[in-house]
C-alpha positions, 0 to 999 in steps of 0.5 A: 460476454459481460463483465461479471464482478464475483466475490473474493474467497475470503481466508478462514480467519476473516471474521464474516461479521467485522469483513467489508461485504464489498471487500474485493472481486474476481473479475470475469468475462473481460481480458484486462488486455483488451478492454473498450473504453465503456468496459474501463468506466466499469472496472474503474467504478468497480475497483473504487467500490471493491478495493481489490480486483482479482484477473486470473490466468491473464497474460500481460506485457510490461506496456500494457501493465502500465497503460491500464491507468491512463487511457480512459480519456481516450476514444475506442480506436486509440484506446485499443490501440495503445492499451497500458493498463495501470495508466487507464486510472490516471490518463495525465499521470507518466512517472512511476510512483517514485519517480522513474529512476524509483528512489531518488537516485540514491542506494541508501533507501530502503527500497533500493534492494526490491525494485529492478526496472524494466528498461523499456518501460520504466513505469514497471518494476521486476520484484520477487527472489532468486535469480532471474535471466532474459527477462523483459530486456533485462539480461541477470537480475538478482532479486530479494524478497523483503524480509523483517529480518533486516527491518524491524528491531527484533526478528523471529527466531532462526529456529521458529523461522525453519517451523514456519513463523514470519512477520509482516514486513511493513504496512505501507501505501505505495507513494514516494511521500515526497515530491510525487503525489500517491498512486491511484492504483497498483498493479501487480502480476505473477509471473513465477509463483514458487510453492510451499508450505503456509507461514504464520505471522506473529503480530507480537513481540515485546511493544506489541503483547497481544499474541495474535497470529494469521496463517498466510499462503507462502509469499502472499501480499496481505492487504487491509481495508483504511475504510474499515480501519476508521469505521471501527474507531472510537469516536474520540479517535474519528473525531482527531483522524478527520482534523489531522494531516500529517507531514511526511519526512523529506526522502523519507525512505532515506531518513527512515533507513537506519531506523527499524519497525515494530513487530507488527510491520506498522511503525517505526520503534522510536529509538532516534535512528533516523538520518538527520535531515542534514544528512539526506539528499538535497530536499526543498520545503516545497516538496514536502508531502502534507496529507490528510489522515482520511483520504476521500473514495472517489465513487463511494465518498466514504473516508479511508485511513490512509496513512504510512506510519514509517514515513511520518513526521508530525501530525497538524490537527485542526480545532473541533468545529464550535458545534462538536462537544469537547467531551472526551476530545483529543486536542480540541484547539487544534496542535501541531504535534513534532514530537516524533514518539508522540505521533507515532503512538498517536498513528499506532493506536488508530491503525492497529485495530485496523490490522487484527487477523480477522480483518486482512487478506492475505491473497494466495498468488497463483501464476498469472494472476492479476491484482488491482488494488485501490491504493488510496483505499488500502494498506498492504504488507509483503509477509514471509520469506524465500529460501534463495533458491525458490524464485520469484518474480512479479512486475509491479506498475503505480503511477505517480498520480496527477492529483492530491488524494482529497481530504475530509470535507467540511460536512465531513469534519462537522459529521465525525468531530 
């Protein structure tokens, strides 16, 4: 049977004409356990194009999850043989996307709480809520579905929360941003899936006005596309993404653990909570991520938005090419931007467009569904929240990847600029 590629069914609240038509597929006619290496080269291809690849009723061990991201080096027989399903997109990658031991060894990070690993293969988490016994080795695990309420600087009331509002927990890319490089792709399986009524996310609160809101599926995971986030920019705006990298705090899940998000899940409020970088664990310059704002799509060259606002430090911008108009240009000469509030205004200002209601998918987990996503494509949000006793439990595989995302090219710069 060949492999059939079928549009995903988009939320009401899309906007047919602002959605990417190429935005996500629901992949038929092939078990993501058994692929051949001529089917891999085909979801390969069809996840850098579609963003998002949606398996249904899959049944998935741990080893498999991970393998599916580095085995299309291999030939047929071995390939069979030894199938890990996230590794397949990146056969070199090994270590977790935040290194095995998932947040440096220290209980400060903000994703301590979210990530149990799998003992026997430690590339693969267990995430959800609630209570979870005799799991993959794993004898108790007590799970916490993250919430705003305990990161962002002001949260939805106890009593609208009971109606049914929530928030976006944090707009992010799943990478370490320090040492490791970003993820290829992002695997993620539902085992439990526990029922309930739909939530609403409010976008607003006092630094962010605009009163939007978005009905989501109870414990969905929201996703947006970087490509349709820099398309829909102003040019002054395209012109400053394509000449900027920037610089990621060192440990940033440690330096940005005191400090706390804004309503709308992306970015931190610039209050001065972050933890001295004499106070993080050790760090080496040499490890420190610098990364284009604008990473490149590996099968279709178009340009991503890629960036986790929490975690940036400063911004470093390239001078416009001697050919580009300076009409209207931000930082013609080129800056390198330190001051944190201004780069978080900066980063703001060129996302938020990119999170408008009409343009998230909010994906309706059903049990046994299997989602790959292009994680140097796009942005994703955990929303809502559990009662603790509505279990939850999903494993979830990144790898750290072997290379750097690639940036703007050149002809790129002198094109957008």
């Amino acid at each position: 049977m060949a492999i059939e590629l079928v549009p995903i069914t988009l939320p009401a609240s899309a906007s047919p004409s602002d959605f990417d038509p190429n935005f996500g597929r629901e992949v038929k006619g092939v078990n993501p356990g058994e692929f051949t290496p001529e089917q891999f080269k085909e979801i390969e291809t069809a996840l850098y194009t579609h963003g998002i690849l949606l398996f249904r009723d899959v049944s998935l061990t741990p080893e498999q999850q991970y393998a599916l991201t580095k085995v299309g080096a291999l030939s047929a027989m071995t390939f069979n043989a030894v199938l890990r399903f996230t590794q397949a997109f990146d056969p070199e990658s090994e270590s977790y996307g935040h290194g095995n031991n998932k947040t440096q060894s220290t209980k400060k990070s903000v994703l301590h709480p979210d990530l149990k690993t799998i003992p026997r293969v430690p590339q693969v988490q267990l995430i959800g809520n609630g209570m979870v016994y005799n799991h993959e080795g794993l004898e108790t695990a007590a799970l916490k579905h993250p919430s705003h309420t305990t990161f962002h600087k002001t949260r939805v009331s106890a009593e609208d929360e009971a109606l049914g509002f929530t928030r976006f927990y944090r707009w992010h890319i799943d990478a370490a941003l320090y040492d490791y490089n970003p993820p290829r792709a992002t695997t993620l399986y539902g085992i439990v899936v526990p029922g309930g009524d739909r939530q609403t996310v409010r976008y607003s609160d006092d630094d962010d006005p605009s009163g939007e809101t978005l009905s989501v599926p109870l414990g969905t995971t929201a996703f947006v596309s970087g490509k349709k986030m820099f398309e829909i920019l102003p040019p002054e705006l395209k012109s400053l993404a394509v000449r900027t990298s920037v610089r990621y705090a060192p440990h940033p899940y440690v330096w940005m653990a005191p400090a706390r998000a804004k309503s709308d899940g992306l970015g931190i409020v610039n209050d001065g909570l972050e933890l001295p970088l004499n106070e993080l664990p050790e760090w080496e310059e040499s490890r420190i991520k610098t990364l284009p704002i604008l990473w490149k799509n590996p099968v279709t060259g178009e340009l991503h938005f890629q960036v986790h606002p929490c975690g940036a430090q400063e911004l470093i911008v390239k001078p416009l090419p001697s050919s580009a108009s300076r009409l209207d240009a931000l930082y013609p000469d080129g800056e390198h931007i330190k001051d944190l509030g201004k780069v978080r205004e900066l980063l703001h200002l060129m996302q938020r467009p990119g999170i408008a209601p009409g343009l998230v998918y909010p994906h309706d987990w059903k049990e046994r569904d299997l989602v790959v996503f292009h994680n140097r494509g796009l942005l994703h949000s955990v929303v809502g929240a559990f009662k603790p006793d509505q279990v939850r439990a999903f494993h979830q595989c990144n790898l750290a990847a072997s290379d750097v995302p690639a940036g703007p090219t050149e002809q790129d710069i002198i094109a957008w600029a």
